[in-house]
LOZAMAR-923149 format. One record per residue (C-alpha): residue number from 1; residue in one letter; x, z, y. Coordinates in pm, whole numbers, plus 50000, padded with zeros to 5 digits. Layout:
N
REC pos code  east    up north
REC NUM    a     X     Z     Y
...
***
This chain:
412
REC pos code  east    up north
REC   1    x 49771 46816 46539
REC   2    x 49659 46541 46772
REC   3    x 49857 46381 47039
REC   4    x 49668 46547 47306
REC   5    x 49742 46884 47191
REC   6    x 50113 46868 47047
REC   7    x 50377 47124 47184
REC   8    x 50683 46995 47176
REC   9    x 50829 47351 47013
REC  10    x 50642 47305 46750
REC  11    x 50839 47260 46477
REC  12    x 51032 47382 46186
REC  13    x 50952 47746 46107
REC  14    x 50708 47746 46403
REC  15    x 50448 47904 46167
REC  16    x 50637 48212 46038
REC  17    x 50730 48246 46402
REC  18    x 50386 48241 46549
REC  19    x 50280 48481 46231
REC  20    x 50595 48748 46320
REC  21    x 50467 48754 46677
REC  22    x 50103 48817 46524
REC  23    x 50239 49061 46249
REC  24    x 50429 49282 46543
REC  25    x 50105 49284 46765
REC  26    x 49819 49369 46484
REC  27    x 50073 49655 46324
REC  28    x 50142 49840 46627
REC  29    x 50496 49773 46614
REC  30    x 50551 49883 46994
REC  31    x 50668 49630 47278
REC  32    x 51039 49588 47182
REC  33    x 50956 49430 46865
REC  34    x 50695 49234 47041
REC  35    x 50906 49137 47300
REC  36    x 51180 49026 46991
REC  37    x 50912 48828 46853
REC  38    x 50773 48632 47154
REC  39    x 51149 48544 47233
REC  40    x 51216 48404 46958
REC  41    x 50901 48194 46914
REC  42    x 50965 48091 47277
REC  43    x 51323 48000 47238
REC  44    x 51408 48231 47529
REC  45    x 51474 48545 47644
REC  46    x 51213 48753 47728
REC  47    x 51120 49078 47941
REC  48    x 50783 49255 47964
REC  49    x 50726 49396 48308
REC  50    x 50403 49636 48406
REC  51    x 50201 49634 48708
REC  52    x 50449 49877 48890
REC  53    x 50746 49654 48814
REC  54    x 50882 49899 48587
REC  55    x 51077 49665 48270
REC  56    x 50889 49759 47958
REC  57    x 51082 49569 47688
REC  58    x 51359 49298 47722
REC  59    x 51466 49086 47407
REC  60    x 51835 48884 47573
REC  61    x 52078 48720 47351
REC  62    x 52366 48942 47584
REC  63    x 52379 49209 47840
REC  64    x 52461 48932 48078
REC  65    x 52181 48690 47996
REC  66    x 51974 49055 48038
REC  67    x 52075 49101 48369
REC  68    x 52023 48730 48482
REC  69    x 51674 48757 48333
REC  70    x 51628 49095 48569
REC  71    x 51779 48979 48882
REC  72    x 51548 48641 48869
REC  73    x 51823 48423 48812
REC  74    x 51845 48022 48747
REC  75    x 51599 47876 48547
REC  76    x 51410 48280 48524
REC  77    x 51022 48176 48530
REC  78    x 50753 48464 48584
REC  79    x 50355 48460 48438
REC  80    x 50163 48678 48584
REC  81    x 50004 48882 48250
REC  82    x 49615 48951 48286
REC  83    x 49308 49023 48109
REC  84    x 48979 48959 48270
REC  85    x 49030 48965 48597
REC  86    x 49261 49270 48585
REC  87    x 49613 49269 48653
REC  88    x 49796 49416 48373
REC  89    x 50170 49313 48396
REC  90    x 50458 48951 48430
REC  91    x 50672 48784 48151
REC  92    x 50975 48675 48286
REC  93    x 51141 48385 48059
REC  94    x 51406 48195 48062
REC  95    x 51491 47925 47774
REC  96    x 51778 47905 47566
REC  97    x 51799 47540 47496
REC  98    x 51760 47264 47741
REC  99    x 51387 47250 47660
REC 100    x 51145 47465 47816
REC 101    x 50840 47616 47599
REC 102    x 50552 47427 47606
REC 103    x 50209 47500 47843
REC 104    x 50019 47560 47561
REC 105    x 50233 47757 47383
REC 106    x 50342 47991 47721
REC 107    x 49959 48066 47750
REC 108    x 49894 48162 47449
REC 109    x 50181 48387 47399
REC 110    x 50100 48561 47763
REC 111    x 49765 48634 47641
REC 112    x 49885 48806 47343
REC 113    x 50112 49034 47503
REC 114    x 49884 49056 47804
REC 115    x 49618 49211 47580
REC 116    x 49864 49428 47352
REC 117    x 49996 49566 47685
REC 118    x 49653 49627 47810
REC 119    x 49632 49808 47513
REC 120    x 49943 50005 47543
REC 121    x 49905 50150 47839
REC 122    x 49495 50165 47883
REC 123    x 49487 50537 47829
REC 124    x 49757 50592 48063
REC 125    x 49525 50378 48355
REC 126    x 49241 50552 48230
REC 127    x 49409 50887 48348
REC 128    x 49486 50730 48660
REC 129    x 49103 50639 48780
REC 130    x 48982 50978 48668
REC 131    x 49265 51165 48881
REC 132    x 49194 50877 49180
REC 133    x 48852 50979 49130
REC 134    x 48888 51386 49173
REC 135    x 49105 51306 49483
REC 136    x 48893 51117 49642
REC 137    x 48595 51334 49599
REC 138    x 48795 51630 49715
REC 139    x 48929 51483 49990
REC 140    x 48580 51317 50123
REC 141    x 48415 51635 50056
REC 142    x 48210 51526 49772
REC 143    x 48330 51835 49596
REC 144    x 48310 52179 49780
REC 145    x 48297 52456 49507
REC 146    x 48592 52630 49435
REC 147    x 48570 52695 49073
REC 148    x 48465 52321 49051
REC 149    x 48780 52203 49224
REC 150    x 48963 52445 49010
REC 151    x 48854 52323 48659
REC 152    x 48817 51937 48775
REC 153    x 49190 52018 48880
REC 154    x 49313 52195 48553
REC 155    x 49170 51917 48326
REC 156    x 49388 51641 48508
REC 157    x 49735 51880 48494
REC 158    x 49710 52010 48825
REC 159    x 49681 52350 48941
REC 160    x 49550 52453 49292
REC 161    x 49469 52829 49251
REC 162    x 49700 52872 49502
REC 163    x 49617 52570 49790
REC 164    x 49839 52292 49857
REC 165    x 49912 52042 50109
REC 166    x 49791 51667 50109
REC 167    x 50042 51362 50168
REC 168    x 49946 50967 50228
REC 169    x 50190 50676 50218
REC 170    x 50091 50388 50338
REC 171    x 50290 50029 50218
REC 172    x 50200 49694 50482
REC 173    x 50425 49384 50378
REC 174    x 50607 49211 50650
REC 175    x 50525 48891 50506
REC 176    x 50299 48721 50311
REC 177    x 50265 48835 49918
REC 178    x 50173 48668 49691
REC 179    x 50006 48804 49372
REC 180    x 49822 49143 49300
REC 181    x 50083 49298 49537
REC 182    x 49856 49620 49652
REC 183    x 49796 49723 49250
REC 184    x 50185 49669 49231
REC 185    x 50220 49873 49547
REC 186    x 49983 50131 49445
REC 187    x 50078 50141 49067
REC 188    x 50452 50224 49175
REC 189    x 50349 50486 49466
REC 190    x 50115 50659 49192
REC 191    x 50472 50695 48947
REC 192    x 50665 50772 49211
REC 193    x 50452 51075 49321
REC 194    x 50450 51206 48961
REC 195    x 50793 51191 48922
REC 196    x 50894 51350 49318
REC 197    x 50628 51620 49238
REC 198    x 50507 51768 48870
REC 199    x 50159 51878 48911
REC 200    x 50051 51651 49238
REC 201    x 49769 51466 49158
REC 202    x 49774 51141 49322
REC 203    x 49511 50882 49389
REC 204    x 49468 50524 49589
REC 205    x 49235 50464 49904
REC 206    x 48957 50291 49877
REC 207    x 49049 49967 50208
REC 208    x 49258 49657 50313
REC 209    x 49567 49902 50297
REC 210    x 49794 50009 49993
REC 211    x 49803 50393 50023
REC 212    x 49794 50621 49811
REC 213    x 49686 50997 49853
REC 214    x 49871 51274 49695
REC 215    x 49776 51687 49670
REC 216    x 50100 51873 49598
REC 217    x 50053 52215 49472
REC 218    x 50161 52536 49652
REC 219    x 50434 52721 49432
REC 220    x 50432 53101 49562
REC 221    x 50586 53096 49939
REC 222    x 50738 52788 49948
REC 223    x 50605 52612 50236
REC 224    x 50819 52333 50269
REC 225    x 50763 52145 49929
REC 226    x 50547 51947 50155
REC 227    x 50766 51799 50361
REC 228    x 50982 51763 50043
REC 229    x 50759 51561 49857
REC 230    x 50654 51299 50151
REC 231    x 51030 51250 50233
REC 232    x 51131 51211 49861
REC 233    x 50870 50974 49828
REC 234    x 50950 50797 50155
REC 235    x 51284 50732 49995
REC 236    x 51173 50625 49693
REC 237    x 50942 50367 49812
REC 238    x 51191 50256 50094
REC 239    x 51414 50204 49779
REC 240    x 51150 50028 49577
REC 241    x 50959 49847 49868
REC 242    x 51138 49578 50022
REC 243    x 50997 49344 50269
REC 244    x 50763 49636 50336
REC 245    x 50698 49899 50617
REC 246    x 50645 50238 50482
REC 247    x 50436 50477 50673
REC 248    x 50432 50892 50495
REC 249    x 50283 51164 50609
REC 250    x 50205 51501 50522
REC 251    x 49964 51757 50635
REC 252    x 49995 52184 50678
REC 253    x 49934 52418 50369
REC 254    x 49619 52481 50272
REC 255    x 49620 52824 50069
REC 256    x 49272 52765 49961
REC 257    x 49157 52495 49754
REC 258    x 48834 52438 49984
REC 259    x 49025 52384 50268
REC 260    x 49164 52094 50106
REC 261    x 48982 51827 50243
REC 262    x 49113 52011 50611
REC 263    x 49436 51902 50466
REC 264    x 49332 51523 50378
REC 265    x 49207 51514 50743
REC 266    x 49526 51666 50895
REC 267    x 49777 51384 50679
REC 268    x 49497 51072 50760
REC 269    x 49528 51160 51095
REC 270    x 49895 51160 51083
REC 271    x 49951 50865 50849
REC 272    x 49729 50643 51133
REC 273    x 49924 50769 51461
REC 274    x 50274 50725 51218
REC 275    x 50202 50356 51137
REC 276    x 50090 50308 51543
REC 277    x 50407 50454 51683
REC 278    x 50616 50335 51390
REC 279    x 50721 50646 51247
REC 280    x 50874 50674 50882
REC 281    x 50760 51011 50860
REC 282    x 50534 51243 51011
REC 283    x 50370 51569 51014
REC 284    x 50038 51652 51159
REC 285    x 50230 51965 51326
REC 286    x 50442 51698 51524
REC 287    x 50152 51459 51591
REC 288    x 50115 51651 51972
REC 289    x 49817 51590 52143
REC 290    x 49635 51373 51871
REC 291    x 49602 51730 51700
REC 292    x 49310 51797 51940
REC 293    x 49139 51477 51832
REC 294    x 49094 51630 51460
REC 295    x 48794 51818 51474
REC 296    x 48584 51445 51579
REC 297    x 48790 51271 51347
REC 298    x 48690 51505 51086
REC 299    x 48325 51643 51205
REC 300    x 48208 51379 51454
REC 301    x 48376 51043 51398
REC 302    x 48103 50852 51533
REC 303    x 48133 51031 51864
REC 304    x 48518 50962 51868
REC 305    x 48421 50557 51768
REC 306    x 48173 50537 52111
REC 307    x 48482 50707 52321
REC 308    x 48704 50397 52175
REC 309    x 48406 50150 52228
REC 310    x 48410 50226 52598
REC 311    x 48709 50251 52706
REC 312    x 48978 50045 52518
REC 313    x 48781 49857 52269
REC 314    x 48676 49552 52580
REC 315    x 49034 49480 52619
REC 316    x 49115 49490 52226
REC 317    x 48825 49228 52208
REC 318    x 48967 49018 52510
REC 319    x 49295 48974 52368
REC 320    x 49184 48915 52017
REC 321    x 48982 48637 52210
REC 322    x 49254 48505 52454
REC 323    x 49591 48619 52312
REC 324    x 49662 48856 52634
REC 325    x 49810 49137 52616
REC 326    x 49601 49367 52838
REC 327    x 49615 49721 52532
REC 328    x 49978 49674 52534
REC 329    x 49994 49658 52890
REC 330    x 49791 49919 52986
REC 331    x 49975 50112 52701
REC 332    x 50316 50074 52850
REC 333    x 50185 50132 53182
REC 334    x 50059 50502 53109
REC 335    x 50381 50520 52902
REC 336    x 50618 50477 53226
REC 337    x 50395 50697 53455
REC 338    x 50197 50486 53612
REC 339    x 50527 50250 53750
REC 340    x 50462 49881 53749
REC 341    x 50825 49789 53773
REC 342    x 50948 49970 53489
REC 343    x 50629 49846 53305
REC 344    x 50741 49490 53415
REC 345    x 51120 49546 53289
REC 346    x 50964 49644 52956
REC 347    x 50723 49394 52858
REC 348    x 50949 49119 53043
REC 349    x 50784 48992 53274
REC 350    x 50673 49012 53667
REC 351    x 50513 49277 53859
REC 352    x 50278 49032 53999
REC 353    x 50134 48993 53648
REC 354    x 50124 49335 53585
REC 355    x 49907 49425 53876
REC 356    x 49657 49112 53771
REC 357    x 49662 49242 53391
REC 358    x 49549 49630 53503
REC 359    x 49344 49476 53751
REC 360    x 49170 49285 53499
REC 361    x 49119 49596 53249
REC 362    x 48970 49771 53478
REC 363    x 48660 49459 53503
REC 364    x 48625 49448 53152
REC 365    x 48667 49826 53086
REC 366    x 48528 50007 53397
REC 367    x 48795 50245 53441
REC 368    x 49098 50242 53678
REC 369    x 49442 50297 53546
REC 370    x 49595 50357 53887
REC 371    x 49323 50654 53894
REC 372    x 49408 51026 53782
REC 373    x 49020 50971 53588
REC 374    x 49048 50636 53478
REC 375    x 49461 50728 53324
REC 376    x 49266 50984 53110
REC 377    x 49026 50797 52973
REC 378    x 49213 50532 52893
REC 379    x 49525 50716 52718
REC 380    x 49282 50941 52523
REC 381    x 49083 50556 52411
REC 382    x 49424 50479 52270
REC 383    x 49434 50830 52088
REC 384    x 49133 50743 51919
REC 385    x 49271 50413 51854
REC 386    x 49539 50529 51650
REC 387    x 49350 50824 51519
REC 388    x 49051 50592 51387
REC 389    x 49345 50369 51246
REC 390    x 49218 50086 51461
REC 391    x 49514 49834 51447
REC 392    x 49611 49677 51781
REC 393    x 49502 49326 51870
REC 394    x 49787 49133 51735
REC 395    x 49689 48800 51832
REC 396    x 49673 48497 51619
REC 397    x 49967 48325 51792
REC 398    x 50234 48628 51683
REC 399    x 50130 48627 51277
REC 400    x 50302 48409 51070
REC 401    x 50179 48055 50963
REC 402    x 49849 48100 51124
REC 403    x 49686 47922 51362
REC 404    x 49598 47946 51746
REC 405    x 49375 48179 51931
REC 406    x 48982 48155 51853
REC 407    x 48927 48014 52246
REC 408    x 48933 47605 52159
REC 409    x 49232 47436 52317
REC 410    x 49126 47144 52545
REC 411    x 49261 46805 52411
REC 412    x 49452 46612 52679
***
C-alpha cells in the first residue's frame, strides 16, 4: 500500500476483519451481526439508524457506552448512509482507542452497510410508494370507481368497504435542518400512522412541506376513531419532532369510499387554516366559516386564487417587497372590529401608523377596510389565504440568518 493511500488502522488482523464484515454482509447474516462486524473493524462502537431515526442494530462494549452512543455523546460522530442519491439511513461511531478510524476506511465501511441496509429494508419502501401512490390518486381523484378503490385498497391491507375519514399532519422546523430532514420527517409520520391505526393507509404530499396523508378505516359505528387517530398521532410526532411545529387535522366520515376524496378536501382545508391560526389540532367541523370556502377549494380553485389575487394578494406582495406589515395589520384590524386602538395595543405600535397602514391597503388593494364592503372582501381574501395554504409574507428581516429585504438599501 502506498503512502498516499495508507489508513492508519490498518494493521494486524485488519484482513480477517475486513473479510468478517464482508462474510456477515454477502451471507445475509442480518444487521446485528453486521453492525458486530463493522465495530470491530472500526475499533468503535457502532449503531445503525434508518431514515425514520428508528436504531436498527447497536454493537457497544456496555449498556453505558450504548446509551452515550444514542444520546450523541462526546466524541459520537454521525455519516449520513446513502446510495445513489437516496437517503437510506446514519452510522453513529464513536472510537474506542484514542485513534479515530481512518477516511478511507469510514467510507468504505458506510457504503457497505449503506447498501446492505438498502437492501434490508427495499421491500418495505417499495410498499410504501405503492400505498403513497393509491392515496394520492384517491385523494386527487385520479381514481373514482368504487370496486377499483376497493381492490387497489385490499391489495395494500386496507379495507374501505365501509368509508373512512382522511387525516394530514403537517411537520415545519423552527430552524434550519440540516440533512434529508423531510424523508426523516415523512419516514417517521408514515410508522407512526401504522402503528396509531392498523389498516390506515398512509402516504406523503407531493410540495415544499413534510405531510403526510392518512385514510383511516371506518369500523362499524364508531365515528370518533378519527379524531382518535389525528390526536394519537399529534402526540406521537410532538414526542418524536422536536424543534418542529406540528399541524393535524382530520376530516368528517365518509361512509362511501367515493366520497373519499370529499374527505381529503375537508382535512386539506383544515390542515391549511390549522397551521395559519396555529392550531395543534383541528377538525374541518370546527374550521367555522372557512367550511363555506370548500366547494371552490375543491371544484373551482382557480376562481377562489383570482378572489385572493384581488384583494389581499397586493399587500402580501408589498410587504414581501418592503418588509411592512400591511396583511397583518389589516388582519388584526378586522380581528378587533374595526378599532384602531386596540389594533395599535396589539401590534405595538401607534394609532397614527395604523390609520397610514389601512390607508395604504386600500391604494394598493382597492378596497376600504373602514367600509362594511371593503371588511368583507378583505376578511374573506384572508379565508382564501389560509384555505389555498398561501403562507403570510414573513419578511426577510424576521427569518433567521438571512439577509435584508429585496428593496436595495442606500449606502451612506
Amino acid at each position: 500500500m502506498n503512502s498516499e493511500t495508507a489508513d492508519p488502522n490498518v494493521g494486524s488482523g485488519f484482513d480477517d476483519k475486513l473479510g468478517a464484515l464482508s462474510e456477515a454482509v454477502e451471507s445475509g447474516a442480518g444487521l446485528p451481526a453486521v453492525a458486530r462486524a463493522a465495530s470491530r473493524l472500526l475499533d468503535a462502537s457502532v449503531a445503525l439508524i434508518d431514515r425514520a431515526s428508528a436504531v436498527l442494530a447497536v454493537a457497544a462494549a456496555s449498556p453505558d457506552e450504548e446509551r452515550k452512543l444514542l444520546a450523541g455523546g462526546d466524541n459520537v460522530e454521525r455519516i449520513d448512509l446513502r446510495v445513489a442519491d437516496r437517503d437510506v439511513g446514519e452510522l453513529r461511531w464513536r472510537p474506542r482507542g484514542e485513534e479515530a478510524p481512518g477516511r478511507v476506511l469510514l467510507r468504505m465501511v458506510a457504503t457497505l452497510l449503506g447498501l446492505e441496509l438498502e437492501r434490508l429494508r427495499s421491500p418495505d419502501w417499495a410498499a410504501d410508494e405503492a400505498t403513497g401512490d393509491f392515496v394520492r390518486s384517491l385523494l386527487e381523484r385520479r381514481i373514482t370507481d368504487r370496486g377499483d378503490i376497493l381492490a387497489r385498497a385490499a391489495e395494500l391491507g386496507g379495507d374501505f368497504s365501509e368509508g373512512g375519514g382522511v387525516v394530514i399532519a403537517r411537520a415545519t422546523p423552527h430552524a434550519a435542518q440540516s440533512g434529508e430532514w423531510r424523508s426523516r420527517v415523512l419516514v417517521l409520520a408514515l410508522r407512526s400512522v401504522r402503528g396509531i391505526s392498523p389498516g390506515a393507509l398512509a402516504g406523503d404530499a407531493e410540495g415544499d412541506h413534510a405531510e403526510v396523508m392518512a385514510i383511516v378505516p371506518t369500523e362499524g359505528s364508531d365515528e370518533g376513531r378519527v379524531a382518535r387517530a389525528a390526536q394519537a398521532l399529534a402526540d406521537e410526532l410532538e414526542e418524536e419532532l422536536k424543534g418542529f411545529a406540528v399541524t393535524v387535522a382530520h376530516s368528517r366520515l365518509a361512509t362511501d369510499p367515493v366520497d373519499l376524496y370529499r374527505a381529503g378536501q375537508e382535512a386539506r382545508l383544515a390542515v391549511n387554516v390549522g397551521e395559519a391560526e396555529g392550531a395543534r389540532i383541528l377538525a374541518f367541523e370546527d374550521t367555522g366559516a372557512y367550511r363555506l370556502l370548500l366547494p371552490a377549494m375543491s371544484e373551482e380553485p382557480e376562481e377562489l386564487k383570482r378572489f385572493y389575487s384581488e384583494t389581499v394578494e397586493p399587500l402580501s406582495a408589498y410587504d414581501e417587497q418592503y418588509e411592512t406589515e400591511l396583511v397583518m395589520t389589516v388582519e388584526a384590524y378586522l380581528d378587533n372590529d374595526g378599532n384602531v386602538a386596540a389594533t395599535a395595543q396589539q401590534l405595538f405600535t401607534h394609532r397614527h401608523t395604523i390609520r397610514y397602514r389601512l390607508e395604504r391597503a386600500r391604494e394598493l388593494c382597492g378596497h376600504d377596510v373602514s367600509s362594511t364592503e371593503g371588511r368583507e372582501k378583505l376578511g374573506l381574501g384572508l379565508k382564501a389565504m389560509r384555505v389555498l395554504g398561501i403562507s403570510p409574507p414573513g419578511g426577510p428581516a424576521r427569518e433567521p440568518g438571512s439577509e435584508g429585504g429585496t428593496v436595495p438599501k442606500q449606502k451612506d
